[in-house]
C-alpha positions as CSV (number, residue, x, y, z in Angstrom):
1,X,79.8,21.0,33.1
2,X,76.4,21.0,35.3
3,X,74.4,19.6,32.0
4,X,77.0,16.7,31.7
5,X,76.6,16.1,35.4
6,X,72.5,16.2,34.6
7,X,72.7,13.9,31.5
8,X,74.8,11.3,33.5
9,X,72.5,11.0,36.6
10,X,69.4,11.1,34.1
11,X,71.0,8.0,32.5
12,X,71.5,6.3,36.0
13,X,67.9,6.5,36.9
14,X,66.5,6.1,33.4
15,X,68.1,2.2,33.9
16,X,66.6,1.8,37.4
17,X,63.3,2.9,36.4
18,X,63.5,0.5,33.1
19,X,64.6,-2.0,35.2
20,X,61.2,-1.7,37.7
21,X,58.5,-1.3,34.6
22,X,59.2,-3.0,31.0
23,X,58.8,-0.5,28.0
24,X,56.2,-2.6,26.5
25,X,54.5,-1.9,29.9
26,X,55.1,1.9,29.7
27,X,53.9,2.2,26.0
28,X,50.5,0.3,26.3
29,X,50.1,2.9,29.3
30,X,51.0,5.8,26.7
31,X,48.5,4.5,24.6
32,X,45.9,4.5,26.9
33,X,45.8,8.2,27.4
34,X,44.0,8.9,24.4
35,X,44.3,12.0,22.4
36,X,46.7,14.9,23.5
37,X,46.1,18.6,24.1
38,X,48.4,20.0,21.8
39,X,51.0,22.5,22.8
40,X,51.7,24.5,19.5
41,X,47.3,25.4,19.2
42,X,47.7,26.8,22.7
43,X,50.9,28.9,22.3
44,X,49.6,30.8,19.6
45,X,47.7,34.0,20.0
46,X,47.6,36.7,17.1
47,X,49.1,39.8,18.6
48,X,50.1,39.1,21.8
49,X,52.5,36.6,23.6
50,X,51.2,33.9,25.7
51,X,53.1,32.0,28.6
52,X,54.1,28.5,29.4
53,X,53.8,29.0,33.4
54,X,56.1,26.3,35.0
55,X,56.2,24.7,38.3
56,X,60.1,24.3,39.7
57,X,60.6,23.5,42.8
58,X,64.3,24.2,42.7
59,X,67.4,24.6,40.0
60,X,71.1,23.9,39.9
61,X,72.0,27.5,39.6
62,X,69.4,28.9,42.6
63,X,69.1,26.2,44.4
64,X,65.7,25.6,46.3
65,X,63.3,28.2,45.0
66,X,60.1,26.8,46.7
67,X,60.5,23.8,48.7
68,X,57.6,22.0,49.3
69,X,55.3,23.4,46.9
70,X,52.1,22.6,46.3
71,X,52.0,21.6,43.0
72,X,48.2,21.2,42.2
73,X,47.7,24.6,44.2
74,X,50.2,26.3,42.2
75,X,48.7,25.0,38.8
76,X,45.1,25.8,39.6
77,X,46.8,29.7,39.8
78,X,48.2,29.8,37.2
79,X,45.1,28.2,34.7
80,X,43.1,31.3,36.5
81,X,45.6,33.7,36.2
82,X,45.9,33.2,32.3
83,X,48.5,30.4,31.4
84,X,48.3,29.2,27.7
85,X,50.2,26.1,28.8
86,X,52.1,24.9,31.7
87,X,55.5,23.0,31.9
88,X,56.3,20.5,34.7
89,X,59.4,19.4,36.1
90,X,59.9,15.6,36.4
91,X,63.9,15.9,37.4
92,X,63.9,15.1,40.8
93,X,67.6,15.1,42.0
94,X,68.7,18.5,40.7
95,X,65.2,20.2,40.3
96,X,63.4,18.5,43.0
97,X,60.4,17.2,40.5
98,X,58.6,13.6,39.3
99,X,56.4,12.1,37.3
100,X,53.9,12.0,39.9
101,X,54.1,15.7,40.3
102,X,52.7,15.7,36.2
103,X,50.1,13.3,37.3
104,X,48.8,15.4,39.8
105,X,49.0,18.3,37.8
106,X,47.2,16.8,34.9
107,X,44.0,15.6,37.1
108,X,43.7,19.6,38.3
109,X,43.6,21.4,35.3
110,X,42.8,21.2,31.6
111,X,45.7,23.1,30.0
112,X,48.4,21.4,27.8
113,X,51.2,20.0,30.1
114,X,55.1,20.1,29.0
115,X,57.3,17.1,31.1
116,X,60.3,19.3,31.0
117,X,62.9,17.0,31.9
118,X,66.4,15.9,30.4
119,X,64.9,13.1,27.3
120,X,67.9,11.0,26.2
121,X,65.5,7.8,25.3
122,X,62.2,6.6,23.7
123,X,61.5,5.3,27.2
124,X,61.5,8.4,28.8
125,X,58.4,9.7,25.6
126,X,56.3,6.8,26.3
127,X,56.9,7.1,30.4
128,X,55.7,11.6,29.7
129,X,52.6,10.3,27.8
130,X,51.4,7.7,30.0
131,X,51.9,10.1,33.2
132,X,49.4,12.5,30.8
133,X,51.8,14.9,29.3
134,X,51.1,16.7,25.9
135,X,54.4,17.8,25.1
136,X,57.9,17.0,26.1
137,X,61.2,19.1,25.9
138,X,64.5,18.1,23.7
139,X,67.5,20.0,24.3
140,X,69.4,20.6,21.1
141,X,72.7,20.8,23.3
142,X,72.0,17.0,25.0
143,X,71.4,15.2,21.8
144,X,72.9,14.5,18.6
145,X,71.1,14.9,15.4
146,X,69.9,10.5,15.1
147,X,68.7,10.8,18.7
148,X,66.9,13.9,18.5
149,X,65.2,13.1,15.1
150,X,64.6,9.3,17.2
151,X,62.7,10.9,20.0
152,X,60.9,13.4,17.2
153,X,59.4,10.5,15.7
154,X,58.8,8.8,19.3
155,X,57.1,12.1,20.2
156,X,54.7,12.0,16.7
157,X,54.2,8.0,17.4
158,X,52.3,9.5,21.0
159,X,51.3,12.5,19.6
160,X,52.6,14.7,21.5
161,X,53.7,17.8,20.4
162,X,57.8,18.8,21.2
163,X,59.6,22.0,22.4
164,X,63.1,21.9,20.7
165,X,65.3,24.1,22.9
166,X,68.2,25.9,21.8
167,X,70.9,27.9,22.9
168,X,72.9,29.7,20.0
169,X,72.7,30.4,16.3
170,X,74.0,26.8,15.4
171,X,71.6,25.2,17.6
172,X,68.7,26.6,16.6
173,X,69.5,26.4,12.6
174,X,69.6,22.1,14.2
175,X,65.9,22.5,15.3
176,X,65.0,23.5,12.3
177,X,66.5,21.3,10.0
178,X,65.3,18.8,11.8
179,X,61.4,19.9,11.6
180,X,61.0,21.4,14.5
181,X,57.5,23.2,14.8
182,X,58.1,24.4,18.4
183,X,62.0,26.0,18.8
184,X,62.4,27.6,22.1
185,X,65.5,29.8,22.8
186,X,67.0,29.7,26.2
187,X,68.5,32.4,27.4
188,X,70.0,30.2,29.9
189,X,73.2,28.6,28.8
190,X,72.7,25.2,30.5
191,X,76.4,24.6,29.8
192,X,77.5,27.4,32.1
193,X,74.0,28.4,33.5
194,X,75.0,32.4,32.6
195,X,72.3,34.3,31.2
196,X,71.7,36.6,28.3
197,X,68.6,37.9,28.7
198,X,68.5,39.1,25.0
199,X,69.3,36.3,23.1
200,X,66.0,35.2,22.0
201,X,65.3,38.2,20.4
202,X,68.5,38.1,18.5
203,X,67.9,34.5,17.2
204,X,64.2,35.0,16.7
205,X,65.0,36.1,12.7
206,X,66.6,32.7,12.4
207,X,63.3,31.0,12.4
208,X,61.5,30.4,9.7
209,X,57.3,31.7,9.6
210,X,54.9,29.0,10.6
211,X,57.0,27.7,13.5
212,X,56.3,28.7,17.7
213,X,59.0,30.5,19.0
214,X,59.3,30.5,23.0
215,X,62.0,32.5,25.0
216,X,62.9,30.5,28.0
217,X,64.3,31.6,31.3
218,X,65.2,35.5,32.3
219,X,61.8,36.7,31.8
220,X,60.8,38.9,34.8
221,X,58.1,40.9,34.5
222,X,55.7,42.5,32.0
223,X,58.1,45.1,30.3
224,X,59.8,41.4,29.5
225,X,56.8,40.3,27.8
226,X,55.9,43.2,26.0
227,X,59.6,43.7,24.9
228,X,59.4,39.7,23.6
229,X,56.0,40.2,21.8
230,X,57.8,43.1,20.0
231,X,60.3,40.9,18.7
232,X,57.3,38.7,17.1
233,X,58.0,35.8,19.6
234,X,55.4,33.6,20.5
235,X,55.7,32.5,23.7
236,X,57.5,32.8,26.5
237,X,58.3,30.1,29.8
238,X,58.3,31.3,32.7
239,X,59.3,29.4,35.8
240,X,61.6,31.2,38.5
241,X,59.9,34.4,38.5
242,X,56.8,33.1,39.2
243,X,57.7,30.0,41.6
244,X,59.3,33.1,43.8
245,X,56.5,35.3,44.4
246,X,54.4,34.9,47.5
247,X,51.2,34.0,45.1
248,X,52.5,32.7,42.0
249,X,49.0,33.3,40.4
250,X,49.1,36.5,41.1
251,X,52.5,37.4,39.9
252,X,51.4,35.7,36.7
253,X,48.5,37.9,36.4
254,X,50.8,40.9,36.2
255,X,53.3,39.7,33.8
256,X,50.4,39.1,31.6
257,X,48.5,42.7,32.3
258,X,49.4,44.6,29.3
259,X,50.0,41.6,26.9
260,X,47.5,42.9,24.0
């Protein structure tokens, strides 16, 4: 499965890069960074759903979607164009992302930044903080229930704010068991990488008041929006869309036109 093959070269770098800089190293960096902007504040937005605009260079399942992008360009848009937050890939082998791209992004804008990346270790918490991330991402799928509620406590230890992703009705009664105040539903299966472009919607009764819900991946354009807001989600993360069009600020702007 393409997220085993992710998990295992994740876990092969992880070791190099833990070999290079000591954790204790990594942490006092973390705690250097001072207070975070916090995701959750950001994402919510009475009566209307906001947008976690994400900067992908490529993907397993499309391959390169904009090579050589600009990253600080590209987030400068979309903070003009209207994103509530924006998510940064830090996978470099199969999404063509690093840390250094969150760096640069974090000196350019002032929004709340989400390392989206595959988090298997308390390493890999300290290492998003101290590049100046606010939030990170834990896949429900990747993790069993002692490492997720491990990296939880890791994430509150930095505080920074986490997007719990799930995938199905099991997976997202996981996230919030486990106290999850930010459960995003992908409507990607990362297992297969088919899409169900309706699946948020259907889980979004699942989740209890007083939590963010994001819908993740298949989001195309405003009637997408406007169909999620009606289905009293949150937020939604939008990546591919928006990397693809010729001015990704622009194509922002639309999705968000007739958002309340």
């Amino acid at each position: 499965m393409i997220l085993d093959d992710i998990l295992a070269r994740t876990r092969v770098d992880l070791a190099a890069r833990q070999a290079r800089v000591p954790a204790a190293e990594v942490e006092a960096a973390a705690r250097a960074q001072g207070q975070a902007r916090g995701l959750a504040s950001a994402l919510r937005r009475p009566g209307r759903t906001t947008c976690i605009a994400e900067i992908k260079r490529r993907s397993p399942s499309a391959g390169w979607i904009r090579e050589g992008a600009d990253v600080v360009a590209i987030a400068r848009a979309y903070a003009a164009a209207g994103a509530s937050a924006l998510s940064v890939l830090t996978d470099e082998p199969f999404f063509g992302g690093s840390l250094d791209d969150l760096r640069r992004v974090r000196a350019a804008v002032d929004l709340p930044i989400l390392r989206k990346d595959f988090m298997v270790d308390r390493y890999q918490v300290a290492e998003a903080r101290a590049a100046g991330a606010d939030a990170i991402l834990l896949i429900v799928s990747a993790l069993g229930d002692d490492q997720m509620a491990e990296l939880l406590d890791a994430a509150g230890e930095h505080g920074l704010d986490v997007l719990v992703e799930a995938h199905d009705a099991g997976e997202v009664e996981r996230a919030v068991r486990l106290g999850a105040q930010i459960i995003g539903v992908n409507n990607r299966d990362l297992k297969t990488f088919t899409m169900d472009r309706d699946l948020a919607a259907r889980l979004r009764p699942q989740i209890p008041a007083g939590r963010v819900v994001v819908a993740e991946s298949g989001i195309r354009d405003a009637a997408d929006v406007q169909r999620m807001r009606r289905a009293a989600i949150d937020a939604v993360l939008v990546g591919e869309t928006l990397m693809r069009a010729p001015d990704p600020g622009a194509a922002l702007g639309a999705l968000l036109a007739a958002n309340g």
